[in-house]
ROTOR-167848 format. One record per residue (C-alpha): x, y, z; residue in one letter. Coordinates in nm, 2 decimals, decimal comma. Layout:
<koltis>
(kolti (X Y Z) "a")
...
</koltis>
This chain:
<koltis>
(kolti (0,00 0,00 0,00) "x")
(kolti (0,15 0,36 -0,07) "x")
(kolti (0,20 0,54 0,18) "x")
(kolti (0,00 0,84 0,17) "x")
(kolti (-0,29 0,61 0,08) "x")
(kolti (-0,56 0,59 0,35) "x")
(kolti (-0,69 0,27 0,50) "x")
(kolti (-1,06 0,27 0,49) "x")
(kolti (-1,22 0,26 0,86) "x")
(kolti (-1,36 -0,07 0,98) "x")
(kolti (-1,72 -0,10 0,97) "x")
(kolti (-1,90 -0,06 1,32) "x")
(kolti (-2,09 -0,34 1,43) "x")
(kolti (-2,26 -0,40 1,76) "x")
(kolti (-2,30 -0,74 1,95) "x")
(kolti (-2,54 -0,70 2,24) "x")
(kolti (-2,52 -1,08 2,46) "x")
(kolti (-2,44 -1,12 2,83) "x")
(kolti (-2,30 -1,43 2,76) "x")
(kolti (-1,92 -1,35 2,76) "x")
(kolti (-1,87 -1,72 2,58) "x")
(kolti (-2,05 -1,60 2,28) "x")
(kolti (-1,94 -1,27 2,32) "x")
(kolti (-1,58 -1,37 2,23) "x")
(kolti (-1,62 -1,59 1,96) "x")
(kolti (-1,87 -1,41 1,77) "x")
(kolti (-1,64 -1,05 1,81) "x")
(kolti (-1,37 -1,22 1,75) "x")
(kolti (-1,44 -1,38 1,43) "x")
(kolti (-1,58 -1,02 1,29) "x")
(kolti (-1,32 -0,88 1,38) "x")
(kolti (-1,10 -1,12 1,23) "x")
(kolti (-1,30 -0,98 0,90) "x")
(kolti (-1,22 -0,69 0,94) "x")
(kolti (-1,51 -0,53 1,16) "x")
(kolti (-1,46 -0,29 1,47) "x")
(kolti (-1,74 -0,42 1,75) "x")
(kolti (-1,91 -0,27 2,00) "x")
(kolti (-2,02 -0,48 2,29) "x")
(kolti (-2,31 -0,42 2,54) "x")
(kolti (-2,43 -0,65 2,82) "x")
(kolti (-2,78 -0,60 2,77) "x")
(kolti (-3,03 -0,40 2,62) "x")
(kolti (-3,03 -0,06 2,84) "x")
(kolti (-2,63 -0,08 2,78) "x")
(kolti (-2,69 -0,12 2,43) "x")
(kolti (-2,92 0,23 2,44) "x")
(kolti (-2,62 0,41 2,61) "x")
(kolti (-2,35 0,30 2,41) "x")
(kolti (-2,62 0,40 2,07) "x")
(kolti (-2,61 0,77 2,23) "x")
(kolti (-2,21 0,75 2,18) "x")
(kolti (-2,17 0,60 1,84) "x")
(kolti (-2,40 0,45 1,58) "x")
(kolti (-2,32 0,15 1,45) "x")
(kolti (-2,44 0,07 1,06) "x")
(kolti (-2,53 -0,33 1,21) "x")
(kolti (-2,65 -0,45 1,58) "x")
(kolti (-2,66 -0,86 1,65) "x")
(kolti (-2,87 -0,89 1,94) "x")
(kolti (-2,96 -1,14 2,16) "x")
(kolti (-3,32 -1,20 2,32) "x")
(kolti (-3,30 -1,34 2,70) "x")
(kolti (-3,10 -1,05 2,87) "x")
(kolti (-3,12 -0,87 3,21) "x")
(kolti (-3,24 -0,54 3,26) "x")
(kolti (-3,34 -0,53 2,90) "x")
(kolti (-3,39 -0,78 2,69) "x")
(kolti (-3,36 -0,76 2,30) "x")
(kolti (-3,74 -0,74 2,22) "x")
(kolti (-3,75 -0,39 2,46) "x")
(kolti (-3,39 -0,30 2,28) "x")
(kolti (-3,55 -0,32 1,94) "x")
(kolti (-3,91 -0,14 2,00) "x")
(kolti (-3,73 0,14 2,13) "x")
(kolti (-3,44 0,14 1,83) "x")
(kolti (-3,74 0,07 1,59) "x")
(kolti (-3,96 0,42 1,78) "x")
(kolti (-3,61 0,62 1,74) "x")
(kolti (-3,60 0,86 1,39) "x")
(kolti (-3,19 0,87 1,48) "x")
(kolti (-3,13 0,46 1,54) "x")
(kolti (-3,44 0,30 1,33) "x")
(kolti (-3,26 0,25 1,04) "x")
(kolti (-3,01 0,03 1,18) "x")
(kolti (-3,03 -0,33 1,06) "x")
(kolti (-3,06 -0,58 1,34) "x")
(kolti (-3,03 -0,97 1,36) "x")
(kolti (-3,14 -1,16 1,69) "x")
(kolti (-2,94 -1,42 1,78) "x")
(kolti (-3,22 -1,68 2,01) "x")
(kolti (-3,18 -2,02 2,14) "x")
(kolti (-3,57 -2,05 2,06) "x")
(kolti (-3,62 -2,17 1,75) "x")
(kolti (-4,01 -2,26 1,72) "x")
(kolti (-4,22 -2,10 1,43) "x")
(kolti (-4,37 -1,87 1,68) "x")
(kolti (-4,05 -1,72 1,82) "x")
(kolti (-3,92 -1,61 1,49) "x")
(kolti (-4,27 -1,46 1,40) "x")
(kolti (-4,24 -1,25 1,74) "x")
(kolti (-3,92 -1,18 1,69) "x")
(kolti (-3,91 -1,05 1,34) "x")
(kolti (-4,25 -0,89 1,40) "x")
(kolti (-4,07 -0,67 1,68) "x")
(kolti (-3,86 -0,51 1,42) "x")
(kolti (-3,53 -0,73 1,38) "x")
(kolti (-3,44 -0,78 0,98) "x")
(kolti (-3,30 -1,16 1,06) "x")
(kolti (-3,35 -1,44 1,30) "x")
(kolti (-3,11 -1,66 1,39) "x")
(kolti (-3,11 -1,97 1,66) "x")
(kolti (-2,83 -2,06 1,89) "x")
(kolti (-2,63 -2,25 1,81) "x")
(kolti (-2,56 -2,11 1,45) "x")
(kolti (-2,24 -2,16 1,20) "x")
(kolti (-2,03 -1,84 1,24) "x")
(kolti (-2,04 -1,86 0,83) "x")
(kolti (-2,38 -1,79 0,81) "x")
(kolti (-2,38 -1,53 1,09) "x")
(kolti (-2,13 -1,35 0,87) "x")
(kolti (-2,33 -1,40 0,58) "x")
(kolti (-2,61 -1,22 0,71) "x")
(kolti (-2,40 -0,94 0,85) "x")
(kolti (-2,26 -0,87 0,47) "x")
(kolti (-2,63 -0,96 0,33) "x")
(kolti (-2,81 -0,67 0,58) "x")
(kolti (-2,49 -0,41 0,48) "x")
(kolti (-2,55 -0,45 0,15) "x")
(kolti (-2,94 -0,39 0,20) "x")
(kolti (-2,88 -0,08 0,35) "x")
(kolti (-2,66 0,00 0,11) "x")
(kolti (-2,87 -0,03 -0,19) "x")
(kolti (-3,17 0,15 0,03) "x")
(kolti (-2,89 0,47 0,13) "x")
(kolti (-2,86 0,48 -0,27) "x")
(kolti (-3,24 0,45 -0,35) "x")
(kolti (-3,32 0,70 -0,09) "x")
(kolti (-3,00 0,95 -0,25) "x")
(kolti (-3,15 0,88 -0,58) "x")
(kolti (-3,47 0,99 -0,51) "x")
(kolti (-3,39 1,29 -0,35) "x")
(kolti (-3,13 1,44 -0,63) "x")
(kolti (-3,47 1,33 -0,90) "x")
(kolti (-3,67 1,59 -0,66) "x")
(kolti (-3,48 1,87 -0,68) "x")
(kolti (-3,46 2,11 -0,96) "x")
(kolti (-3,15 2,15 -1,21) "x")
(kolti (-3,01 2,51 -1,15) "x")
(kolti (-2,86 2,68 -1,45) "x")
(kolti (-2,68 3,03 -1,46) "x")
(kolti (-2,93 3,33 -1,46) "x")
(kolti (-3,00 3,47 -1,86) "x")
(kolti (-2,90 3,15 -2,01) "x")
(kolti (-3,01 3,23 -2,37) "x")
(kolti (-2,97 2,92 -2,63) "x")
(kolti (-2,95 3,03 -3,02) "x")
(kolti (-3,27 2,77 -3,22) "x")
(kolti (-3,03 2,54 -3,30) "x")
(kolti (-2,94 2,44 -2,95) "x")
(kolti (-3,31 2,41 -2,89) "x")
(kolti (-3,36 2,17 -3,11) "x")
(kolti (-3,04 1,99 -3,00) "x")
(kolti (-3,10 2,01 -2,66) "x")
(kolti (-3,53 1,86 -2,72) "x")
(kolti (-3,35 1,57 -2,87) "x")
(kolti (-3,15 1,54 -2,59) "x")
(kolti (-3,46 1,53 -2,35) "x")
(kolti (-3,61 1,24 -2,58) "x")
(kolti (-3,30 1,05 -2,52) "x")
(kolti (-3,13 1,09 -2,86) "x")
(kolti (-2,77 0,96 -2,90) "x")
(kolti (-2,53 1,24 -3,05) "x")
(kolti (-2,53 1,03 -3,34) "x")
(kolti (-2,90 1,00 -3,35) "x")
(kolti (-2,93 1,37 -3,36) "x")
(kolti (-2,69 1,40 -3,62) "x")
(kolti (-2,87 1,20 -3,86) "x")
(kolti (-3,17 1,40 -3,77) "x")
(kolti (-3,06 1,76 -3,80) "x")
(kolti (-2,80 1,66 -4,13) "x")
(kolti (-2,48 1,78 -3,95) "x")
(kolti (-2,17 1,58 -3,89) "x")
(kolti (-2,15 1,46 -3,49) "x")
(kolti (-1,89 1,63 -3,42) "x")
(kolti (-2,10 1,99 -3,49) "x")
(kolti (-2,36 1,80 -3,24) "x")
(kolti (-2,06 1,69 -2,99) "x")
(kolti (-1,98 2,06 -3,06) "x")
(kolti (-2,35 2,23 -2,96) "x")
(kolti (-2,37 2,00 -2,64) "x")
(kolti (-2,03 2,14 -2,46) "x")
(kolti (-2,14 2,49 -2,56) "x")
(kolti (-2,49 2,41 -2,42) "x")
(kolti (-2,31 2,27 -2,08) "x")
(kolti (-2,06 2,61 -2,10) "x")
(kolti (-2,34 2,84 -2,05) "x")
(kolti (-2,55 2,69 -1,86) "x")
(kolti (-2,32 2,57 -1,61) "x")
(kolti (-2,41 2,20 -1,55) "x")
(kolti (-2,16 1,91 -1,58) "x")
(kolti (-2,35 1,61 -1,81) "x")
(kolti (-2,62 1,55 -2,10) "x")
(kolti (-2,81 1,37 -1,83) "x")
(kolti (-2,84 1,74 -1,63) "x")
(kolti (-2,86 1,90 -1,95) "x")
(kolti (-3,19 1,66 -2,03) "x")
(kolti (-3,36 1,71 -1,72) "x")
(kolti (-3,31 2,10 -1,74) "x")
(kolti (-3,45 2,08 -2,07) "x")
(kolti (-3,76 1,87 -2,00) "x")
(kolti (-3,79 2,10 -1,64) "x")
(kolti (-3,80 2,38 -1,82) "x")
(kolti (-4,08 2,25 -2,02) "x")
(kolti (-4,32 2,12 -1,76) "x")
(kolti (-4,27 2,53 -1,60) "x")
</koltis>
């Protein structure tokens, strides 16, 4: 690795268990991958610790003290800050009814005791990955809401018009070549003059201010 280059940070995880068995080998083995855990005692530690640092994954346990897991995930579930946060409950009850309860409470995965470390890891990269592709979903959406700004008195001459309408109906440059009877270069040509004045940075901006400007 060069040296000036930057290690990523781990990814924050937190294992909330009172048994201190399980406690090792499951926070040892993650972070073995590679991931920086957190441990709580029980549920009420869990909330303390969540006011410190937020982790992006919490594997909880049911049958605590103080505050079991079903509490712990009601209250993280009720919480606009924490309810995001992806959680898998780790129970030794394993009956149909146990896993309805339990996922019914709010946690995205149920596991039962005793479970292959493999497959706990698997669902730890599985639920990342979820709220990874929701974090980009809920990015997308937001950017599609907001207007395109262009520089004030942005005049285009006709020819840019028409360019740019093609542009909004998804037109290749070499679409619009054939179209308009010009070579695509003069097209290539129109489109960074287009993106000069109005000050955006892609034909994908450049269509959305087009078909914005239309819908005003």
């Amino acid at each position: 690795m060069n040296e000036n280059t930057v290690a990523p940070e781990p990814r924050r995880l937190m294992l909330v268990d009172d048994d201190p068995n399980l406690v090792i080998l499951i926070s040892d083995y993650l972070e073995l991958r590679g991931y920086q855990v957190t441990i709580a005692e029980n549920g009420q530690k869990a909330l303390e610790k969540l006011e410190e640092e937020v982790p992006e994954l919490i594997i909880c346990d049911i049958m605590m003290p103080e505050m079991d897991g079903y509490t712990l995930v009601k209250l993280i579930r009720e919480n606009a800050q924490f309810g995001w946060i992806p959680v898998i409950f780790l129970s030794a009850k394993g009956q149909s009814e146990d896993r309805v309860k339990g996922l019914n409470t709010g946690a995205d995965v149920y596991m039962v005791k005793p479970f292959d470390p493999e497959e706990l890891m698997a669902q730890v990269e599985s639920s990342l990955r979820q709220t990874e592709r929701l974090t980009r979903y809920r990015k997308s959406v937001i950017e599609a809401s907001q207007k395109i700004r262009v520089r004030e008195g942005v005049e285009l001459t006709p020819t840019e018009l028409r360019v740019v309408e093609l542009v909004a109906k998804g037109k290749g440059n070499r679409e619009i070549s054939k179209i308009m009877e010009v070579s695509q270069r003069t097209i290539e040509s129109h489109i960074s003059n287009m993106l000069g004045k109005t000050g955006l940075h892609n034909r994908t901006q450049l269509a959305r201010w087009a078909l914005e400007s239309q819908e005003m």
